[in-house]
C-alpha positions in Angstrom: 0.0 0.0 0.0 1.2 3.4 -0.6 0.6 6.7 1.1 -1.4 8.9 -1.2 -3.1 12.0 1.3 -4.8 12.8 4.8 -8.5 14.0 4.9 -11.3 14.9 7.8 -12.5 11.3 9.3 -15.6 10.1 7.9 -18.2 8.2 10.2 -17.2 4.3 10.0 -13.7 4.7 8.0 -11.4 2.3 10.1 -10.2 4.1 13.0 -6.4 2.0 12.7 -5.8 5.1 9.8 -6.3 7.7 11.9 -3.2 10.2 11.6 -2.9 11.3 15.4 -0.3 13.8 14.6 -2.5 15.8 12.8 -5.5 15.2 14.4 -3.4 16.8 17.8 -2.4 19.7 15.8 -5.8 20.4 14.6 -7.9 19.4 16.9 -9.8 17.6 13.6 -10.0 13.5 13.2 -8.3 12.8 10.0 -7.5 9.1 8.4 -4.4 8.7 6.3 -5.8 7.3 2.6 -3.9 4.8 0.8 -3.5 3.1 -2.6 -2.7 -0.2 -3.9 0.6 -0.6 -4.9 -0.2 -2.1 -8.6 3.6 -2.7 -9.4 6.3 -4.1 -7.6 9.8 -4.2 -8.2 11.3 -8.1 -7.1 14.8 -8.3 -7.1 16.3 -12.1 -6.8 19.6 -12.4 -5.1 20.9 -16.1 -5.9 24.1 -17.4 -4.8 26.5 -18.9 -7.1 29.4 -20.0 -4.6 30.9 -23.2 -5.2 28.9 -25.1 -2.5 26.1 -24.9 -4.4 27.7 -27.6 -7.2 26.9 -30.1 -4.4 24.2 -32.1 -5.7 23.3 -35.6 -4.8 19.9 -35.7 -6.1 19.0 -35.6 -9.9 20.8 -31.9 -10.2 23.2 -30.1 -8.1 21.8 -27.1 -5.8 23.3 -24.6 -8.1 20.6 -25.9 -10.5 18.0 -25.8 -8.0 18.8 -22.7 -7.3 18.3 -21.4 -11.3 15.3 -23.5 -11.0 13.1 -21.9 -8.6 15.0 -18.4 -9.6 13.3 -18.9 -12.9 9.5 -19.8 -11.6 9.9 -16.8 -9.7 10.7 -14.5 -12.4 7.9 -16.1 -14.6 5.4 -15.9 -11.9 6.1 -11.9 -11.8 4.9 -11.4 -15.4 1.1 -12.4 -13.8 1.6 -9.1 -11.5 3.3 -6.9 -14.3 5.9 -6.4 -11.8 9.4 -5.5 -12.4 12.2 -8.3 -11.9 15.9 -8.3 -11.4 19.0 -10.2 -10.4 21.6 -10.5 -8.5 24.2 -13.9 -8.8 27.0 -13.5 -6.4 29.7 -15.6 -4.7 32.8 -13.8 -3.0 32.3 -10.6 -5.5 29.2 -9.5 -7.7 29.4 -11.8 -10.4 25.9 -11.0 -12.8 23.8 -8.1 -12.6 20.5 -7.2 -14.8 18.5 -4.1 -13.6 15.0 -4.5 -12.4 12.4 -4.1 -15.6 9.3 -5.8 -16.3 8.1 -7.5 -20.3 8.1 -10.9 -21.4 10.9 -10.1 -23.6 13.2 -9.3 -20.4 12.0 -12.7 -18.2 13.0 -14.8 -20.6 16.6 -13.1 -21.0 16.5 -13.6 -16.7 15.8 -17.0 -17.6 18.3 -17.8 -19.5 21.1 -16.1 -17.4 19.7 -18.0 -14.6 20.4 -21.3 -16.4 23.3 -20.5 -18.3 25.7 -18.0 -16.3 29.0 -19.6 -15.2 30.3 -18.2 -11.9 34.2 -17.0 -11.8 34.4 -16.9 -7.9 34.2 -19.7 -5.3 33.8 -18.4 -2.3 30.5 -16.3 -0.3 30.3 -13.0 0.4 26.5 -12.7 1.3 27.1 -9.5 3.2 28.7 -7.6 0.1 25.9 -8.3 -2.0 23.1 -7.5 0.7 24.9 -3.6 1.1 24.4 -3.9 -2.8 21.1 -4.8 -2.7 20.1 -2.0 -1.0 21.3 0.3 -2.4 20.0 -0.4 -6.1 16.5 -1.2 -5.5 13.8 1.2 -4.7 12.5 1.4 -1.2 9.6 -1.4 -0.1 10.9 -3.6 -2.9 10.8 -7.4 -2.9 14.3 -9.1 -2.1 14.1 -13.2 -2.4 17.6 -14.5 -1.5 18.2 -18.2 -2.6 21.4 -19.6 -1.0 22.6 -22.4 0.9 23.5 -20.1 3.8 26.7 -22.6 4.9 29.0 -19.3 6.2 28.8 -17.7 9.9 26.1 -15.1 10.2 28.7 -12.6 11.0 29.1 -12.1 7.5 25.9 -11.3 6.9 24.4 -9.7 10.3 24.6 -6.2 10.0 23.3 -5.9 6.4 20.7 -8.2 6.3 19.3 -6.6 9.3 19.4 -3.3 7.5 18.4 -4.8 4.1 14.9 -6.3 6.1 14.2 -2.7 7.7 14.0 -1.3 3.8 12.4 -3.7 1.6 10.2 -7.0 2.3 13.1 -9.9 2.2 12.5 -13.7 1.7 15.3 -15.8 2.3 14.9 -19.7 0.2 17.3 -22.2 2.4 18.5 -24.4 0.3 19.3 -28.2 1.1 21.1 -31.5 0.1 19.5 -34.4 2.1 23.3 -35.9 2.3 24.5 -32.3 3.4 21.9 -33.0 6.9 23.1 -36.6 7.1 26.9 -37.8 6.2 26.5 -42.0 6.8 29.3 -43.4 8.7 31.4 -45.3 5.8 34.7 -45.0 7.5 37.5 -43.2 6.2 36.4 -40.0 3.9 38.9 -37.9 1.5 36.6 -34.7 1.6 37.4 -31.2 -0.2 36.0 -27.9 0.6 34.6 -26.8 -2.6 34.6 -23.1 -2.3 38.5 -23.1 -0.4 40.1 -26.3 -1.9 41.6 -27.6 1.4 41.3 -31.5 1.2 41.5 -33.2 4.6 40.5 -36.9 5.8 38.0 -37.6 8.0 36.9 -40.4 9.7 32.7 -40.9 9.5 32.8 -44.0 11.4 33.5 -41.5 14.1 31.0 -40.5 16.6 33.1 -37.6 17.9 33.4 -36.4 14.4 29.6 -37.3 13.9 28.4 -35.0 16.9 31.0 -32.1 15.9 29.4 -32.0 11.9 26.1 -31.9 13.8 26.9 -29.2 16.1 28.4 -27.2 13.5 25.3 -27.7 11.6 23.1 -26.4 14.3 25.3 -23.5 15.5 25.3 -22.2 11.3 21.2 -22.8 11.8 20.5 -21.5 15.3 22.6 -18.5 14.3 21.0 -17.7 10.7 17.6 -18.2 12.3 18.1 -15.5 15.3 19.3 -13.1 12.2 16.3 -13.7 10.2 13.9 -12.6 12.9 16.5 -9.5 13.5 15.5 -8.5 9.8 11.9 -9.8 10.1 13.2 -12.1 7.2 10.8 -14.7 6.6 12.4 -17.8 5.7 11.1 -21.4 4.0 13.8 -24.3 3.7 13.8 -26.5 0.6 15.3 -30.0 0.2 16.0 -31.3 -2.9 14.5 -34.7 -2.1 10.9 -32.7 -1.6 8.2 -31.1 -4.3 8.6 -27.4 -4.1 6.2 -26.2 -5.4 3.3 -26.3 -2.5 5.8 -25.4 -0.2 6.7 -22.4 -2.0 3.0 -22.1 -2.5 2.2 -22.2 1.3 5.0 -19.9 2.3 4.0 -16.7 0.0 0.3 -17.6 0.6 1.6 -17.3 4.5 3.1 -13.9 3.7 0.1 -12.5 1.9 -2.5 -13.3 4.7 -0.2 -11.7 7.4 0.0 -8.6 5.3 -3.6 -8.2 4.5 
């Protein structure tokens, strides 16, 4: 809804848009009057780091990722709303400006599918700061990311990135990511450093630190999230997304109305 003018109360206009600032100063009710906002401008951040090439479902979470980016953008030629994107890792790696046309989804489409990341690594935070600052005010921000990095990279900005525009934040998941089995001895390399070390799965020390780990990264990106009023759904690639993602926007809507 956007602001539009005050005027003199009205016998049975809702008394929740009653302007008490200038009702004080003039000793007058008056109710603030609003429009409908009939265009929106969406911007999707998606991350590109390397952690996203995990995959060990039919495609890796990289591909998920350009997946639901993609029914997103579609979904926003319905609304005639304006749509943009963001792909980052440790730098800014693809930008198209928000704008609105058939002709312009399917270009977001393709670089959605087709765009090769240079960088490895995640700098969420970076691309938050950017975030706000190219998007109008009371825009639409959906970040899709795996969210595997300490929320200290990401705190401060995401906190000031909720307080602007309406943020959703896509978690997304690897069933084998949540579970590791214990088969012994592992060679494992972290894909977005390159460090290779072994570890032993068999290992219920090792088992209850991965675990830990796990839920400090979670507990710590949840508290965030409610920092930011960030509303959040989590996606695993082992599920249907779609009434999920259905659910969690028709959530959203019936809170705002």
């Amino acid at each position: 809804m956007s602001f539009v003018s005050v005027r003199p109360y009205i016998p049975g206009d809702d008394i929740r848009s009653i302007d008490w600032k200038i009702t004080a100063r003039t000793s007058v009710p008056h109710v603030r009057q609003f429009i409908a906002e009939r265009e929106m401008t969406l911007l999707l951040v998606i991350d590109g780091s390397a952690s996203l090439m995990f995959g060990s479902q039919e495609q890796q979470k990289r591909q998920y990722a350009a997946e639901l980016g993609a029914v997103l953008a579609y979904s926003a030629i319905f609304n005639n709303d304006k749509v943009g994107l963001l792909i980052f890792t440790d730098r800014i790696e693809h930008y198209v400006p928000p704008a609105k046309g058939r002709k312009h989804i399917l270009r977001l489409i393709r670089d959605l599918l087709t765009y090769e990341p240079t960088g490895t690594g995640t700098d969420l935070g970076g691309v938050l700061r950017m975030a706000s600052r190219i998007v109008p005010k009371h825009s639409i921000v959906i970040l899709l990311s795996d969210f595997l990095i300490p929320a200290t990279n990401y705190e401060s900005q995401m906190v000031m990135l909720g307080r602007q525009h309406d943020v959703s934040a896509i978690v997304l998941k690897d069933p084998l990511e949540e579970h590791i089995p214990a088969v012994g001895l592992l060679r494992v390399k972290d894909s977005e450093t390159g460090t290779i070390r072994v570890v032993d799965t068999a290992s219920t020390k090792w088992q209850h630190a991965f675990h830990e780990q796990r839920r400090q990264l979670e507990g710590d990106r949840q508290r965030v999230f409610t920092k930011g009023h960030v509303a959040d759904v989590v996606l695993s690639q082992d599920e249907d997304y779609i009434p999920v993602i259905a659910q969690f926007f028709a959530q959203k809507a019936s809170i705002r109305s």
